[in-house]
C-alpha positions as CSV (number, residue, x, y, z in Angstrom):
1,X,8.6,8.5,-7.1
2,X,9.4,5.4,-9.4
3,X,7.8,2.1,-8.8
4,X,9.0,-1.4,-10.5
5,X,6.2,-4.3,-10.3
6,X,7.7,-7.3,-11.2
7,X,5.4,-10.0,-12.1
8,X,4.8,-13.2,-14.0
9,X,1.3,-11.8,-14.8
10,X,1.7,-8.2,-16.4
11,X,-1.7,-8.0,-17.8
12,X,-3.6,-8.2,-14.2
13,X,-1.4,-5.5,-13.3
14,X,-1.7,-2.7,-16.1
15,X,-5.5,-2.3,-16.5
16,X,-5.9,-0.5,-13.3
17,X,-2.7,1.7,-13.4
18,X,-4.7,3.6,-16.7
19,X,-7.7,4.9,-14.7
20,X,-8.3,7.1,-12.0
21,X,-5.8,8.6,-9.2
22,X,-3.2,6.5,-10.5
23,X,-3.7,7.7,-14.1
24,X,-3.8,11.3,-13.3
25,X,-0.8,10.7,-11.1
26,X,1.3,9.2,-13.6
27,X,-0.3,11.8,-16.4
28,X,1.1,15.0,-14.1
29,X,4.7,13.0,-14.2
30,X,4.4,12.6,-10.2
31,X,4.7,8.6,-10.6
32,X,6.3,6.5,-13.0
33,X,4.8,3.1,-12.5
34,X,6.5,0.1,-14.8
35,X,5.8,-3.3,-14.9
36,X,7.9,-6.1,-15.6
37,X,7.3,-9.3,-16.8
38,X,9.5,-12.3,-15.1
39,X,9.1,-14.6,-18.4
40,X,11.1,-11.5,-20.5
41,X,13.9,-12.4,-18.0
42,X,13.7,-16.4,-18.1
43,X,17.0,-17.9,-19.8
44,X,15.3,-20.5,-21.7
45,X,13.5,-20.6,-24.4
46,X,9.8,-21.7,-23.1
47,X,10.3,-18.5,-20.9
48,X,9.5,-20.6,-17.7
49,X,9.1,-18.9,-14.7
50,X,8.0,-21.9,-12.2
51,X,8.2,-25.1,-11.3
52,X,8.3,-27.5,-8.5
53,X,8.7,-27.5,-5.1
54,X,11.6,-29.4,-4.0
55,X,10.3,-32.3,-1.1
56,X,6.9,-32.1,-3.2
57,X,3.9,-31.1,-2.5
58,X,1.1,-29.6,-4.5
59,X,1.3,-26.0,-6.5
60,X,4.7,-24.2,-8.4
61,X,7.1,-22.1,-7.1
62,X,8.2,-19.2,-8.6
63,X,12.5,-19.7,-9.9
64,X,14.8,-17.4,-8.7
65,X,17.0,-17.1,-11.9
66,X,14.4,-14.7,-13.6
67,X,14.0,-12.7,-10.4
68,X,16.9,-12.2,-9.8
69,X,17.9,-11.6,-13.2
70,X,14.8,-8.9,-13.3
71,X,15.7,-6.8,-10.0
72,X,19.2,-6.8,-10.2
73,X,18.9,-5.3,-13.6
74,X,16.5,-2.4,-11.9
75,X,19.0,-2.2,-8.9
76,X,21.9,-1.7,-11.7
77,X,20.0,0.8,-13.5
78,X,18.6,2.8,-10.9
79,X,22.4,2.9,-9.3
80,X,23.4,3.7,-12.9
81,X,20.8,6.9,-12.8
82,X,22.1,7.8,-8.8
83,X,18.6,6.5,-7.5
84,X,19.2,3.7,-5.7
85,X,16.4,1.4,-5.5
86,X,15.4,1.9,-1.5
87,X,13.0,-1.0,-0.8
88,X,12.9,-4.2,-2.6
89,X,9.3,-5.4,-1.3
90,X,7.3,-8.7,-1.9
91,X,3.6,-9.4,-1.4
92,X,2.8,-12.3,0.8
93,X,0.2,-13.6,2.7
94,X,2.8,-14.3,6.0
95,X,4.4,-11.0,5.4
96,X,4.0,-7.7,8.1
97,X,0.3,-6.2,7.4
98,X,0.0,-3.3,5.5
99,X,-1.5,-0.8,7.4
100,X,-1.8,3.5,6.8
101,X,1.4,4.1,9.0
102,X,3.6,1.7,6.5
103,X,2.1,3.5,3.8
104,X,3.0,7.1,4.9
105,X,6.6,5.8,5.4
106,X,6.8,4.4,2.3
107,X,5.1,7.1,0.4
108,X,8.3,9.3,0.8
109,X,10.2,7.1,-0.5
110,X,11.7,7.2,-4.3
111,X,12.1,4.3,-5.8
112,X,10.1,0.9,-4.9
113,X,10.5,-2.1,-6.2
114,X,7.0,-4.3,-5.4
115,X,7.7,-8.5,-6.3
116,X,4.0,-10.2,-7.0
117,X,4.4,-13.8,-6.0
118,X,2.2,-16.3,-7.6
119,X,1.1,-19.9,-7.3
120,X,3.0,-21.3,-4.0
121,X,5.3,-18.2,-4.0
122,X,8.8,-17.7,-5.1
123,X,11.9,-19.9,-4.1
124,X,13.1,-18.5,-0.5
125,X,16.6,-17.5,-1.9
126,X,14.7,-14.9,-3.3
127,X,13.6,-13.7,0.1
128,X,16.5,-14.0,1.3
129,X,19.0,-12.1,-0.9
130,X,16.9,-9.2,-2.6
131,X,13.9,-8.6,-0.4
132,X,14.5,-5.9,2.1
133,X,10.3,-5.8,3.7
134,X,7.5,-8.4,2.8
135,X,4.0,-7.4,3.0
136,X,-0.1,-8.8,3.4
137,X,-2.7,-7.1,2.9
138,X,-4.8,-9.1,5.2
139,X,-5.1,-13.1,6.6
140,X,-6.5,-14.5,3.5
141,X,-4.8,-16.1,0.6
142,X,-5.3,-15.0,-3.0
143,X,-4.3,-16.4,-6.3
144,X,-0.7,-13.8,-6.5
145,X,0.3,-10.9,-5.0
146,X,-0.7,-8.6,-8.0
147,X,-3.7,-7.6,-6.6
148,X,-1.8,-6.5,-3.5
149,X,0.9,-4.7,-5.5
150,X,-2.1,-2.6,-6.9
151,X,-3.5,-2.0,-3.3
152,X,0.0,-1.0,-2.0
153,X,0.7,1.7,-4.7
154,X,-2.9,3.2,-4.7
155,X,-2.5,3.8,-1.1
156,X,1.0,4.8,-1.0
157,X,0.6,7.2,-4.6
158,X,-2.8,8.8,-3.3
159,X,-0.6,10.3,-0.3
160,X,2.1,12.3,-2.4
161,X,1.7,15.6,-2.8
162,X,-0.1,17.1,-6.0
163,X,-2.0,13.5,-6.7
164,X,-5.1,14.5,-4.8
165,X,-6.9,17.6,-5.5
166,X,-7.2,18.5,-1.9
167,X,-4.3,17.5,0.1
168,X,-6.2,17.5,3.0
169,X,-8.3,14.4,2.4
170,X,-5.7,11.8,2.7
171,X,-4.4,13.7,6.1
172,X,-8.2,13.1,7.3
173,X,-8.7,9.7,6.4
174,X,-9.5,6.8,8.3
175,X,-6.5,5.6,10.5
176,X,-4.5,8.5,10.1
177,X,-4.9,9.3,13.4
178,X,-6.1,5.6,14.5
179,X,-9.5,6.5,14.2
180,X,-11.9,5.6,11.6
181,X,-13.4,8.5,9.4
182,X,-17.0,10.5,10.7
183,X,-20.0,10.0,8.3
184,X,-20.3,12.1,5.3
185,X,-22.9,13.0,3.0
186,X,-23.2,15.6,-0.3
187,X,-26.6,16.8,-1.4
188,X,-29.6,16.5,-1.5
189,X,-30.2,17.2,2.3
190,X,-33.3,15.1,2.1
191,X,-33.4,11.9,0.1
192,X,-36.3,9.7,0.6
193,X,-37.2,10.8,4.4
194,X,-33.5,11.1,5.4
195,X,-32.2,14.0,6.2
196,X,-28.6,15.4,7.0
197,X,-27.8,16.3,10.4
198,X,-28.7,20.1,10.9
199,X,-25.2,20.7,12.4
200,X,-23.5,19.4,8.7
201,X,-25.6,22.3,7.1
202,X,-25.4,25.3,10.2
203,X,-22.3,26.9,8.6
204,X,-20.5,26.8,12.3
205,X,-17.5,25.3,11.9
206,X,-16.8,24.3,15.4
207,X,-19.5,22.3,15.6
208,X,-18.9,20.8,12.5
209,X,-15.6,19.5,14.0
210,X,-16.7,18.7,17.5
211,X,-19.9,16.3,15.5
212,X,-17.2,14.5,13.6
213,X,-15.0,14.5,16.1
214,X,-17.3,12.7,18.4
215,X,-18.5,10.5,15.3
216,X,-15.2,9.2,14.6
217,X,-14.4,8.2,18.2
218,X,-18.4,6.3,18.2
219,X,-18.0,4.4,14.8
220,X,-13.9,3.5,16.0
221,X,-15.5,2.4,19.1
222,X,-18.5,0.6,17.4
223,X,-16.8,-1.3,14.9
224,X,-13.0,-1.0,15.7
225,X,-12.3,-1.4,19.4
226,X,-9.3,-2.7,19.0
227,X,-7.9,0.8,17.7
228,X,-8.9,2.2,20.3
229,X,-7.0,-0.2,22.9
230,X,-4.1,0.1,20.6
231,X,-4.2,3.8,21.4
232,X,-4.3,3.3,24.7
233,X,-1.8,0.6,24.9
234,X,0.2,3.4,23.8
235,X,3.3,5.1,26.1
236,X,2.5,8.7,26.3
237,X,5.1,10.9,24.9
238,X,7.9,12.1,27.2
239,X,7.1,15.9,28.9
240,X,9.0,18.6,27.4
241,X,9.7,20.2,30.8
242,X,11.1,17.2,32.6
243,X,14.6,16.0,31.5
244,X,15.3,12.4,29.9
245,X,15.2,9.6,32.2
246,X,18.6,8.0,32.5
């Protein structure tokens, strides 16, 4: 997988992409992460990237000229290679919310290409004309969207195959399955008068399964109910031994 981060703010960006998963990720050539900076693609020669908002108001917007300068040179290129770039995606706090479902779709993609607005956001012809899915990472409002660039590839890199150590772990996560994860603990069994449950250490795997299994569906139901109304909100699959309904 290849991912473009195009940002006016580079620096925020590549600190975290040289530690951890990400690292090791893009070390075993299973990732190549690259970030662009708009002010390398501004025509004049302040490199300005911003400005203000026509009808005024307070904060900058973002000019399209560099942005569009920027991905269409990464769109020519990748077309050039016979990799099309498949999503074009900017990070927004009135965009669709992120959630694990988005990021197992978009972690079989191949080529991503994640805009960071900043300030007020970036002029809506930009929105209009390159962006193909805007994303939020929650209902707050942050400084730019390079934070949420980072959280969007950590959770979409962490899910290909051969960046985790044990491919199982991401499959078990919380919200996978629109619960959250059971309790887990590592030794020592006892730590200051707390002990691990006995089942965690009886070596029956059954039991092991049914405890988180009933775990999950307590903490889901103590501290996300709506999941679970979600769930049931649901329209249960078709039967396999009745024909389509016409």
């Amino acid at each position: 997988m290849r991912i473009d981060i195009v940002t006016a703010l580079p620096e925020i960006v590549k600190g975290p992409l040289d530690h951890s998963i990400l690292r090791r990720a893009r070390q075993k050539g299973l990732v190549d992460i690259r970030v662009h900076d708009l002010r390398d693609y501004a025509a004049d020669r302040h490199r300005t990237v911003d400005d203000y908002p026509f009808g005024g108001g307070g904060g900058m917007v973002l000019k399209p000229e560099p942005i569009f300068a920027c991905i269409e040179a990464l769109k020519a290129d990748a077309e050039a290679a016979g990799h099309p770039v498949d999503e074009v995606i900017y990070l927004t706090p009135d965009g669709a919310v992120f959630d694990q479902p988005t990021a197992n779709a978009l972690s079989l993609k191949h080529h991503l290409v994640l805009l960071a607005g900043h300030y007020k956001g970036v002029d809506q012809r930009v929105r209009d004309a390159l962006v193909t899915r805007e994303l939020s990472i929650g209902d707050y409002v942050l400084s730019g969207g390079e934070l949420p660039a980072l959280v969007v590839v950590d959770a979409i890199v962490r899910l290909i195959p051969g960046v985790l150590g044990d491919a199982a772990s991401a499959l078990s996560d919380s919200f996978q399955d629109g619960l959250l994860d059971a309790p887990v603990y590592t030794r020592p069994a006892t730590f200051r008068g707390m002990r691990v449950p006995e089942v965690l250490r009886s070596g029956d795997h059954r039991r092991v399964a049914a405890w988180r299994e009933a775990e999950r569906l307590r903490k889901t139901r103590e501290r996300r109910p709506d999941l679970l109304e979600e769930e049931t909100a649901r329209p249960a699959p078709p039967r396999r031994d009745l024909p389509p309904s016409s």
